[in-house]
Backbone as ProteinMPNN parsed JSONL, in Angstrom:
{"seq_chain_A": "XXXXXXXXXXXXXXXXXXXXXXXXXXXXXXXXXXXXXXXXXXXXXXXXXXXXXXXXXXXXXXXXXXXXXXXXXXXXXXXXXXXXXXX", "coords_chain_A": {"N_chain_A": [[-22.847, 8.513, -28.797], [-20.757, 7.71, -27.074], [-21.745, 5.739, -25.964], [-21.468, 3.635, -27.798], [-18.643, 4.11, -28.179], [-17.665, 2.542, -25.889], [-18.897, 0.017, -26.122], [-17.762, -0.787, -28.39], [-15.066, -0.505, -27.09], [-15.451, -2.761, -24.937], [-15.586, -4.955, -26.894], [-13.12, -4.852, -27.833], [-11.84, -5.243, -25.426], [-12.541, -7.753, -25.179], [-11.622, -9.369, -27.548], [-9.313, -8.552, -28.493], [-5.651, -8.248, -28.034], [-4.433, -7.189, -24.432], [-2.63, -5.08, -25.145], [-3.405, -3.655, -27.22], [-5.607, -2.939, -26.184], [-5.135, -0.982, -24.092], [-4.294, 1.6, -25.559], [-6.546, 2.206, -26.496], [-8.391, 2.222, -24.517], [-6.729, 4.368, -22.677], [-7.676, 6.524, -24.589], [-10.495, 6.841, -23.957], [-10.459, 7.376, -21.69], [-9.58, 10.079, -21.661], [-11.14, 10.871, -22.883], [-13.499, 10.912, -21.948], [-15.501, 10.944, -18.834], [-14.69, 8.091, -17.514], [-15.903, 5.97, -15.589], [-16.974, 3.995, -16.042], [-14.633, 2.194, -17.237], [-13.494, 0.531, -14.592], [-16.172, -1.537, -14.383], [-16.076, -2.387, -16.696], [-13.069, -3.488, -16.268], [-13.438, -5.011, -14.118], [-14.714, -6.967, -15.353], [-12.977, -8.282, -16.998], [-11.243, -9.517, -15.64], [-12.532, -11.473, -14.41], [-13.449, -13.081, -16.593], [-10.739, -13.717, -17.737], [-9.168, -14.269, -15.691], [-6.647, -15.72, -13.813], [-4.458, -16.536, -15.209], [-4.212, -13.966, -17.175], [-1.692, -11.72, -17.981], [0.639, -13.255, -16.77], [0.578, -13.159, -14.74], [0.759, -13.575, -10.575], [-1.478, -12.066, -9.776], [-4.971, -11.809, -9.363], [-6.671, -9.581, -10.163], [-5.728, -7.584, -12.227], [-6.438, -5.948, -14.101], [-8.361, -4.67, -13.248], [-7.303, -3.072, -11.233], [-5.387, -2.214, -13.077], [-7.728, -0.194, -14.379], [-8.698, 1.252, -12.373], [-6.576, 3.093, -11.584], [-5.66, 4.026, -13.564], [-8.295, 5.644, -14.385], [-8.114, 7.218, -12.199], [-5.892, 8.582, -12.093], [-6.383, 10.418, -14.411], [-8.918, 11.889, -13.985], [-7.298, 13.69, -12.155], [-5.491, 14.701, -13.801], [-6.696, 15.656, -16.066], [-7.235, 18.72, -16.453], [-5.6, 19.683, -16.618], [-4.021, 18.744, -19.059], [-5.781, 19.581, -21.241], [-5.751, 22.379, -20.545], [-7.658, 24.168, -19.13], [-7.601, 25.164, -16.858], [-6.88, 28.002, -14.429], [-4.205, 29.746, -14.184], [-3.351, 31.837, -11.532], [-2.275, 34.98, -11.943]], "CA_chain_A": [[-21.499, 8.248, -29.234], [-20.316, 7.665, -26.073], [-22.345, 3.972, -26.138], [-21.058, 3.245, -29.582], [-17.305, 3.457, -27.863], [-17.929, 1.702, -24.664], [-18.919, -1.002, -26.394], [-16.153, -1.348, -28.573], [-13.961, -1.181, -25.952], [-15.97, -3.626, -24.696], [-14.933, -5.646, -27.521], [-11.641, -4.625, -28.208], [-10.41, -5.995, -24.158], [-12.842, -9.149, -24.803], [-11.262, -9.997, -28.541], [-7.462, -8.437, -28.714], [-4.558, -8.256, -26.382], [-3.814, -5.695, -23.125], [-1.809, -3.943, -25.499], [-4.119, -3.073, -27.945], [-6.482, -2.209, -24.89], [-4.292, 0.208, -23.273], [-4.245, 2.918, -26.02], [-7.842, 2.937, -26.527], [-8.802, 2.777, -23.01], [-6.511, 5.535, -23.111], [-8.029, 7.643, -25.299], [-11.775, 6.703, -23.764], [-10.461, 7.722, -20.028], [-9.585, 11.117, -21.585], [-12.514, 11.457, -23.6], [-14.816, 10.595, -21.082], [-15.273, 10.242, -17.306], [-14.573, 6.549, -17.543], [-15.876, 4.875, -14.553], [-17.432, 2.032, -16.415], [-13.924, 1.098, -17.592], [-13.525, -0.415, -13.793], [-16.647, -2.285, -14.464], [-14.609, -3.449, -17.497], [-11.947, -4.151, -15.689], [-13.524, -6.312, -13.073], [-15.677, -7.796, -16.386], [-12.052, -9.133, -17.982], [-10.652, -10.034, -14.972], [-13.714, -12.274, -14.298], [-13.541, -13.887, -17.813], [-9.514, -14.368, -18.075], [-8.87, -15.175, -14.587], [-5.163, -15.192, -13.243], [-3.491, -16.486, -16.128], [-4.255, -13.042, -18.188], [-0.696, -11.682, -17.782], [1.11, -14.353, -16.234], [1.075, -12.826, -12.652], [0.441, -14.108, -9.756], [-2.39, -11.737, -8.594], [-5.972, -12.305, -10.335], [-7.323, -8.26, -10.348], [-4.777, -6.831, -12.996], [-7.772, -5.458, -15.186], [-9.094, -4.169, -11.807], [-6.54, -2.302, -10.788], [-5.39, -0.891, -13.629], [-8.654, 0.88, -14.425], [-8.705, 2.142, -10.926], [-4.991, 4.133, -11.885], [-6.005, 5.146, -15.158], [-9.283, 6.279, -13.627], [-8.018, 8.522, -11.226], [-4.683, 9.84, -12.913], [-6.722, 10.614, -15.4], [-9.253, 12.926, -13.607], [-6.512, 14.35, -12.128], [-4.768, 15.539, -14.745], [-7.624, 16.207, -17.247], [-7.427, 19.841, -16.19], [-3.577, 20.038, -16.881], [-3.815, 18.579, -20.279], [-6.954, 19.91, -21.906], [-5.26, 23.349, -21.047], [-8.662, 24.55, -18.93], [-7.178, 25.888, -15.429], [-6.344, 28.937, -14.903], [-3.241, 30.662, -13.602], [-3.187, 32.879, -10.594], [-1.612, 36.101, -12.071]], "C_chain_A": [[-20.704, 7.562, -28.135], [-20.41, 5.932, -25.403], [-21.542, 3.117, -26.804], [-19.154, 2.772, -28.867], [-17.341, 3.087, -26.897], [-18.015, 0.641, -25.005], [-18.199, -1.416, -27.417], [-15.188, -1.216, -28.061], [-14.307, -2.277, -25.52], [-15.104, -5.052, -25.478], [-13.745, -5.8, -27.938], [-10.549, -5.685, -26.845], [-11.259, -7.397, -24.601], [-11.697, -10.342, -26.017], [-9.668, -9.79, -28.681], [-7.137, -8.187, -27.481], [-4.567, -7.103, -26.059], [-3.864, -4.937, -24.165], [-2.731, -3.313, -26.803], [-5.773, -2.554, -27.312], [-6.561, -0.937, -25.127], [-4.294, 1.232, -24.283], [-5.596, 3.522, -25.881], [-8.692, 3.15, -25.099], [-8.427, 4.22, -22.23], [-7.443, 7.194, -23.234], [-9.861, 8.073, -24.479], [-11.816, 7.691, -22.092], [-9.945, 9.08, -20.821], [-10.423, 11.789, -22.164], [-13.651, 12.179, -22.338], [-14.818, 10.541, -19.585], [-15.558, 9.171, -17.107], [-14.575, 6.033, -16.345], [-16.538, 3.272, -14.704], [-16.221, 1.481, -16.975], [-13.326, 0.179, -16.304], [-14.492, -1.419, -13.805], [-16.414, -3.431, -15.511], [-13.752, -4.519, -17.007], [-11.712, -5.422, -14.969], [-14.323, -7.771, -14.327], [-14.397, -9.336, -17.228], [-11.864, -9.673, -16.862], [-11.679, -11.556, -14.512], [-13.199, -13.754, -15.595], [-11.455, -14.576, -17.861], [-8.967, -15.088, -17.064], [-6.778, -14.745, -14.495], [-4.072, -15.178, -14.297], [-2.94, -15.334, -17.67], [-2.581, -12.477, -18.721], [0.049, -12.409, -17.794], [1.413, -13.62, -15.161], [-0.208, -13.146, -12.427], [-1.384, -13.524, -9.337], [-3.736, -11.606, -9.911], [-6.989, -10.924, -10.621], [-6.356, -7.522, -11.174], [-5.789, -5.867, -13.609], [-8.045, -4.195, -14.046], [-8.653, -2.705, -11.967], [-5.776, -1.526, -11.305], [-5.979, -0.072, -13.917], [-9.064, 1.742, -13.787], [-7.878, 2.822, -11.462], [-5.359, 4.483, -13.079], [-7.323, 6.073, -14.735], [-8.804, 7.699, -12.896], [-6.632, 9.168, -11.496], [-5.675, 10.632, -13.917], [-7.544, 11.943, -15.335], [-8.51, 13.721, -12.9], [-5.665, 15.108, -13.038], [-5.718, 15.87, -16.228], [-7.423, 17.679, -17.219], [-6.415, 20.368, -16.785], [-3.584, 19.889, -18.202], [-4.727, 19.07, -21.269], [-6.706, 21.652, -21.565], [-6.368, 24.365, -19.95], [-8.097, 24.933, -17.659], [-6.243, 26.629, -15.919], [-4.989, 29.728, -14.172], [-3.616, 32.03, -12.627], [-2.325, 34.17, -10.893], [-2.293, 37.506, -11.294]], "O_chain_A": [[-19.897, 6.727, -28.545], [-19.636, 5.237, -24.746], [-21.04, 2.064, -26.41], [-18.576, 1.689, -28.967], [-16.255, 3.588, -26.607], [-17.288, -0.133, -24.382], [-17.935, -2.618, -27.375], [-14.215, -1.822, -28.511], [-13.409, -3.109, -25.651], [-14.335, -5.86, -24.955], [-13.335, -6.864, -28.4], [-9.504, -6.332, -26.907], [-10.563, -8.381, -24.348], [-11.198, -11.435, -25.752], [-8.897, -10.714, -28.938], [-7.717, -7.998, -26.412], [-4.654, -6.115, -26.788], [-4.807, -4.171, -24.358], [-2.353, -2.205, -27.182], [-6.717, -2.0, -27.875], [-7.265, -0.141, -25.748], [-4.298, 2.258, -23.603], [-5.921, 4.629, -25.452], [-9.439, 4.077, -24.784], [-9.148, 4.947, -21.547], [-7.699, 8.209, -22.585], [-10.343, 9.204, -24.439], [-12.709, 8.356, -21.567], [-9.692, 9.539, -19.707], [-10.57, 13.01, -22.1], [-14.216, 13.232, -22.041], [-13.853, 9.919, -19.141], [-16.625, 8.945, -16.536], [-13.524, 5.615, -15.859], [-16.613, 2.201, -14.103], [-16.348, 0.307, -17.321], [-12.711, -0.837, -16.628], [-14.059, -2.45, -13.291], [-16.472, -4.659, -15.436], [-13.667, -5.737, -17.164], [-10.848, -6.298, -14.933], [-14.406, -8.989, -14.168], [-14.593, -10.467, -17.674], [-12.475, -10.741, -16.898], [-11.113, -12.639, -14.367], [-12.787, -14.901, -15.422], [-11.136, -15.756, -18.005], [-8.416, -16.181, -17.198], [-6.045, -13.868, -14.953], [-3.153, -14.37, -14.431], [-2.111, -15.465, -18.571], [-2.247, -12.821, -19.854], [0.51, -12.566, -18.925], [2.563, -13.514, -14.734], [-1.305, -13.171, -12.986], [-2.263, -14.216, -8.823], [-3.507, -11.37, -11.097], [-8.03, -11.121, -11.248], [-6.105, -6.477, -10.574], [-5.55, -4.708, -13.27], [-7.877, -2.987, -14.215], [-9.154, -1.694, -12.459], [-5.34, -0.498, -10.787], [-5.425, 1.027, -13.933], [-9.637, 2.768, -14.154], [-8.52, 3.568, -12.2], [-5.179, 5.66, -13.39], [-7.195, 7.294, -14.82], [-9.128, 8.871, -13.09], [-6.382, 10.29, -11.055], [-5.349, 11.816, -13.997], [-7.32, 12.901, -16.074], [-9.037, 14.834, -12.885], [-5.239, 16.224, -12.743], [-5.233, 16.295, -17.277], [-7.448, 18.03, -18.399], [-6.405, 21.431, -17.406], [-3.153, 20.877, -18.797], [-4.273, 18.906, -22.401], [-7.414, 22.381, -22.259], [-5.923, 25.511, -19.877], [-9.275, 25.125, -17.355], [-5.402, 26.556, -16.815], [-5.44, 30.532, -13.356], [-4.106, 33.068, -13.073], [-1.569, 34.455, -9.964], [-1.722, 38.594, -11.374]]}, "name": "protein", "num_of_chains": 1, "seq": "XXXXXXXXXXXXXXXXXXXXXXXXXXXXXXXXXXXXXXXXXXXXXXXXXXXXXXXXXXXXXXXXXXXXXXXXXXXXXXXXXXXXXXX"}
């Protein structure tokens, strides 16, 4: 299962916009321990090049998958309810 949505993410950043990314990347980085969506990341950034956005700097993809990445395992614990209180 886990294939199955990787690779429509896959397709989802190659065929629609950011913004219809960003939810499901989302949902994939809390599913999953998403470290192939930096290989993503560097995969779009590759293919769109600087003008993806319209900023200046040519790793946007990059660098957001890095920050979703690691907020993400950070706060998996918090939101999924699974740590436990010191009483």
């Amino acid at each position: 299962m886990r294939l199955i949505f990787f690779i429509g993410l896959c397709v989802v950043g190659f065929v629609f916009s950011p913004w219809v990314l960003l939810p499901i990347a989302l949902l994939y980085a809390f599913r999953y321990t998403a470290y192939e969506l930096v290989f993503l990341g560097m995969m779009l950034d590759v293919s769109f090049g600087v003008d993806t956005l319209g900023l200046p700097f040519p790793f946007i993809y990059t660098v957001l998958a890095l920050f979703l990445v690691c907020t993400m395992e950070q706060s998996k614990p918090y939101l999924r309810g699974t740590q436990r209180r010191n009483e």
